[in-house]
C-alpha positions in Angstrom: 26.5 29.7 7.8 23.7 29.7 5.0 24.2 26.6 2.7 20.5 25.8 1.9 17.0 26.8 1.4 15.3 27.4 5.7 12.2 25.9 3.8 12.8 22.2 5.5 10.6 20.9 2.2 12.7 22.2 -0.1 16.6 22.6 1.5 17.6 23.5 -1.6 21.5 24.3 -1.8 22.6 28.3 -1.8 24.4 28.7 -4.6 23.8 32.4 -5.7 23.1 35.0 -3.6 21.2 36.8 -6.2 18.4 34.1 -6.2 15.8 34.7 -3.5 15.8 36.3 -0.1 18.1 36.8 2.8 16.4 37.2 6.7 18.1 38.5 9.2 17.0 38.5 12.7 18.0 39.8 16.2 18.0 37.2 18.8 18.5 37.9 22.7 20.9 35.5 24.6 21.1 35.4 28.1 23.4 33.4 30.5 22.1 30.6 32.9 21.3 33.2 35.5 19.1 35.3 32.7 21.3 38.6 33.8 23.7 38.9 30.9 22.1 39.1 27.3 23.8 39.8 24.3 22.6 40.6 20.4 23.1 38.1 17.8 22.3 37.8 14.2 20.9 34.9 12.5 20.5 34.7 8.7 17.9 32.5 6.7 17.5 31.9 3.3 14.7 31.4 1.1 15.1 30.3 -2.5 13.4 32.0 -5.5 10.3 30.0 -5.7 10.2 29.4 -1.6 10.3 33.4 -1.2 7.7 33.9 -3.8 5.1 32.0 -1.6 6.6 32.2 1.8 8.2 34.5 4.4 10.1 34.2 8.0 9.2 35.4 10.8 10.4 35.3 14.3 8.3 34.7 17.1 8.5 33.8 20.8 8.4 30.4 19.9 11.3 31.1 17.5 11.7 31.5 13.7 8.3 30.3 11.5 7.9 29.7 8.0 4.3 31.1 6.8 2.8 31.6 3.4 2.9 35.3 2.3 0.1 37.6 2.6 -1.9 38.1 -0.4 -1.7 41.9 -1.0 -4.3 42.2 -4.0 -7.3 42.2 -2.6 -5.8 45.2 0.1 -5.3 47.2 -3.1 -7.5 49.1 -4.6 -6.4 50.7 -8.0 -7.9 54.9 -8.2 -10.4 54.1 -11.0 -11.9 51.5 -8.7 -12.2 53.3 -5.5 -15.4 54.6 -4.9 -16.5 56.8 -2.6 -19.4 55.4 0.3 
């Protein structure tokens, strides 16, 4: 169950649901033998200010905390674009 902020410097408590963002990945479990696996959902929560600056994502290694891309310098407004 979700009860505070997956940001370890922050841990904030959930409270609202409305405040920040919810991240829901698909793990793969397997027995001990590695022959059965079965689906299961794990949720994470970032509060408002952790999820204005950060993201989840899940790796091999497992789930990682990492500072969101910048998207302004990828966009280009139409009265800037020129042509090459």
């Amino acid at each position: 169950m979700l009860d505070h902020c997956a940001n370890p410097q922050c841990a904030k408590p959930l409270r609202y649901l409305r405040e920040g963002r919810i991240f829901v990945f698909d793990s793969l479990t397997s027995t001990s033998d590695g022959v059965k696996r079965a689906h299961r959902l794990e949720h994470y929560w970032l509060c408002g200010d952790c999820s204005k600056k950060l993201i989840l994502e899940m790796t091999q290694q497992g789930i990682r905390l990492d500072a969101k891309p910048d998207r302004t310098d990828s966009f280009v407004h139409g009265r800037q674009a020129r042509a090459s």
